[in-house]
Phi, psi and omega in degrees: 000127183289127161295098193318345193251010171298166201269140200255182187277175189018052193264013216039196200311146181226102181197145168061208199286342187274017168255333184299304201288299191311314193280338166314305193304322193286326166312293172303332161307295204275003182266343180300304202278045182232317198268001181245148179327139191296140172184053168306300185336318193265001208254341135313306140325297183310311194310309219274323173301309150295297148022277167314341189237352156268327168326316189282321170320303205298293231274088181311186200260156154086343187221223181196169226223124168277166220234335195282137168063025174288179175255129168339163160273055154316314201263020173300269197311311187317322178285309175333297194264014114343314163283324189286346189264280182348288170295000193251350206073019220234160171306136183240165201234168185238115172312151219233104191297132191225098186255349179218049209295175167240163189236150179246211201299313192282011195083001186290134173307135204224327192303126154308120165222150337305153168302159165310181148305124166271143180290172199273153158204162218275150177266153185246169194249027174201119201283159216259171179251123184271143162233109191354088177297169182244044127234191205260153181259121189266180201298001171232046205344100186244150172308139091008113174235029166287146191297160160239151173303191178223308166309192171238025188295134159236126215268339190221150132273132187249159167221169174289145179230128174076047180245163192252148178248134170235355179190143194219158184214132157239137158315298194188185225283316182279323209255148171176164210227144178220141167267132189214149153277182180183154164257174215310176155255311153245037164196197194265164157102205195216109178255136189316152190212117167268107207259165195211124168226142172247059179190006171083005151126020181265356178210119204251156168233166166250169183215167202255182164062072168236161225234021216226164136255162164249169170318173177030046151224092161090029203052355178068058163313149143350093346289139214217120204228147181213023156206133163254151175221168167210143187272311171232174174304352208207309170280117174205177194229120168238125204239169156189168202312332171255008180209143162208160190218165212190107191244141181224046159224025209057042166088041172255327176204153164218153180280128156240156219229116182308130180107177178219182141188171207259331152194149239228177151191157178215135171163147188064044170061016172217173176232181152214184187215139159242152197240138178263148192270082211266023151279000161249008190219102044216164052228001169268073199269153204231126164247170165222156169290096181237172169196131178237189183293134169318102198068084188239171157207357168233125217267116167252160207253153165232160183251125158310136130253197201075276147210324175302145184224134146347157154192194214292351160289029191303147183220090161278120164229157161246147177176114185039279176251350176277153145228154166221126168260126167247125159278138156258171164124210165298128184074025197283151201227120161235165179242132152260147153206169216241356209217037180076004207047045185275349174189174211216145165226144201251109175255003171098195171278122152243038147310088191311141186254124162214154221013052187113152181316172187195103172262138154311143154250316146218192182205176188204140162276146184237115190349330168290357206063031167266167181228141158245246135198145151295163181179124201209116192310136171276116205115309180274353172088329183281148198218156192206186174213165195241135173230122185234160210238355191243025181069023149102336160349297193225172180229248180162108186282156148286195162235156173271167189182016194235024165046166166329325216288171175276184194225090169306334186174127176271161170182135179236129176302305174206202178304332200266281204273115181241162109236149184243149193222117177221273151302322206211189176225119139272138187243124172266176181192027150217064173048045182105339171319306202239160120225163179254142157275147179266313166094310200268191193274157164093358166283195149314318191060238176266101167266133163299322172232071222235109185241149130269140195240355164235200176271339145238050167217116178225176177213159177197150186250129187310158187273328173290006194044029170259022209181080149283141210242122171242194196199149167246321180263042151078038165087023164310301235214180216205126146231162185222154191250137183239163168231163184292000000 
């Protein structure tokens, strides 16, 4: 079999110490591919596909770019074998994004991804802005004092080890972004790691300078973010009850912004948020409603109606021009609106109540505009899910069938194709009558997350966070990325 990793004609510059690191490289590739199931055909298509897309990358806007004194394709490849491993099944290290690197004496890449731990700092009445440094930051985020280069050569990549995926967001079928821990790179311990895929999650980079912590990094100190969503290739958000931050250049710098929140959606050119009040929470946490334009910084409050408020389990969903707010729980309450959430109607629990009280617990929307809901008999433990087809008005009972365990996560394709996540991932495809457990290996098992971003493109995250799972066929089938 001819070796897919040879060097093809017009692949750019090959000169000096940087053709010795690509043929090193090429070398450990075709010793890889020697060891992996036959797939040239496709293992050509990866190449030629990074290929194309660093070609397009390279090409400034309005002009074009000369190949002389340019930088290698190093980081070409690196995504090369990253995919190629991704399609091979095998564990994947997540590459380390160097969009400016800095060197130290021997050439080495110095930028540090995931970042140190960030320091805590006092909340402010104005937002204050974190901005890239251009070396890397160490665990008391101290200046970098390695001499720097001038070139632009990279002689090493670094990639991550030991990351927990902890919230994941997509734009659309290819692009999407997740927060994770990892560990540090240049010291011990656990660092924020912000991830990036253009390829619908089969091959993630990482990207520096975030300013935040997560779960596993430092207790998820101050500041301390438990989701991200993004709105575009370049605007996204990273929140938690007590923080939020706001980058409107793709994760190059970010603002934070007064206030927090417990939970966020973006979509039809606005975001909202519910902001938990925290002088009453806890153990009464009161929430309130706002929504401004995407990367926006200025928020308007709406008024609830009905005698019920949010609190910090609060549950936001979106489709298309609706949102749906759930307090869930004892007395769970939801709201609709039909205008982006410029106004809201108050439906009451909307768990059909039958046999003995029945609270909600959470929900979700499905590219039809259908909504669904958990619904779990209160005393008994028995739980089903409810679905309207009318913009959250009426509901539709399941049958239970979904035993005791708690419900880690919802999700819907449509009306029709639900899943739900507890002990397994159960999957339904008659709005709820039934579920099948799915069961086999390479499935979700117990997901921390479970989304759709179409009528068949979902995504779900393993509960230990090693393991994102995607789906193309509204959750038949399955393939999964695993990371070191």
């Amino acid at each position: 079999m001819r070796n897919p990793f040879a060097r093809r004609p017009g692949a750019g510059p090959d000169t000096g110490a940087a053709a010795d690191h690509e043929a090193t490289l090429r070398r450990r590739l075709a010793e890889q591919a020697r060891q992996a199931p036959s797939g040239e055909p496709l293992a050509e298509r990866v190449i030629a596909r990074a290929e194309a897309e660093h070609a397009a990358r390279s090409l400034p806007r309005g002009g074009t770019r000369s190949v002389a004194g340019g930088r290698p394709p190093w980081g070409r490849l690196v995504a090369v074998a990253a995919a190629v491993a991704a399609v091979a099944g095998v564990g994947v290290a997540v590459a380390q994004y160097d969009p400016s690197p800095d060197h130290d004496q021997a050439g080495q890449t110095t930028i540090a991804t995931p970042t140190p731990p960030a320091s805590s700092s006092p909340a402010s009445s104005s937002p204050v802005t974190s901005t890239p440094t251009p070396g890397p930051r160490s665990s008391s985020a101290s200046e970098d004092k390695s001499p720097q280069s001038s070139g632009s050569r990279i002689v090493r990549v670094p990639t991550l080890s030991g990351v927990r995926v902890v919230d994941i967001t997509f734009t659309g079928p290819d692009d999407g972004w997740g927060i994770a821990s990892a560990d540090c790179l240049r010291t011990s311990g656990r660092c924020t790691a912000l991830l990036r895929t253009t390829d619908g999650g089969k091959v993630w980079q990482s990207r520096p300078n975030t300013p935040f912590h997560v779960a596993g990094v430092n207790d998820c100190s101050a500041p301390c973010v438990e989701h991200v969503r993004f709105a575009t290739d370049d605007i996204g958000y990273a929140f938690g009850p007590n923080a939020l931050f706001l980058t409107r250049d793709g994760a190059r710098s970010w603002t934070r912004l007064v206030g927090g929140a417990v939970a966020m959606e973006t979509l039809d050119g606005n975001v909202i948020r519910v902001r938990s009040d925290q002088a009453t929470c806890p153990p009464a946490c009161r929430g309130t409603v706002q929504y401004a334009g995407v990367g926006a910084t200025t928020w308007r409050t709406v008024s609830l109606p009905g005698s019920a408020t949010p609190g910090d389990d609060a549950v936001l969903s979106r489709s298309g021009t609706h949102a749906y707010l759930l307090a869930p729980g004892s007395g769970s309450t939801l709201w609709t609106s039909s205008d982006d959430g410029r106004s809201w109607t108050d439906r009451g629990e909307p768990c059909p109540q039958r046999g003995g009280e029945v609270d909600s617990r959470t929900l979700a929307t499905a590219a039809d505009g259908s909504v669904v809901v958990a619904c779990r008999v209160r005393g008994s433990g028995t739980q089903a899910v409810a679905v309207s087809t009318d913009g959250g008005a009426s509901f539709r009972a399941g049958k239970a069938v979904l035993g005791a365990g708690g419900i880690r996560a919802l999700a819907a394709a449509s009306a029709d194709t639900v899943l739900v996540s507890s002990d397994e991932t159960y999957r339904s495809t008659d709005g709820g009558r039934s579920f099948d457990r799915l069961g086999a290996a390479g499935t979700p098992g117990s997901a921390s997350y479970l989304g759709f971003g179409s009528a068949t493109a979902g995504h779900a995250i393993a509960a230990d966070g090693r393991t994102v799972f995607t789906t193309a066929d509204a959750g038949r089938s399955w393939s999964a990325v695993r990371f070191g």
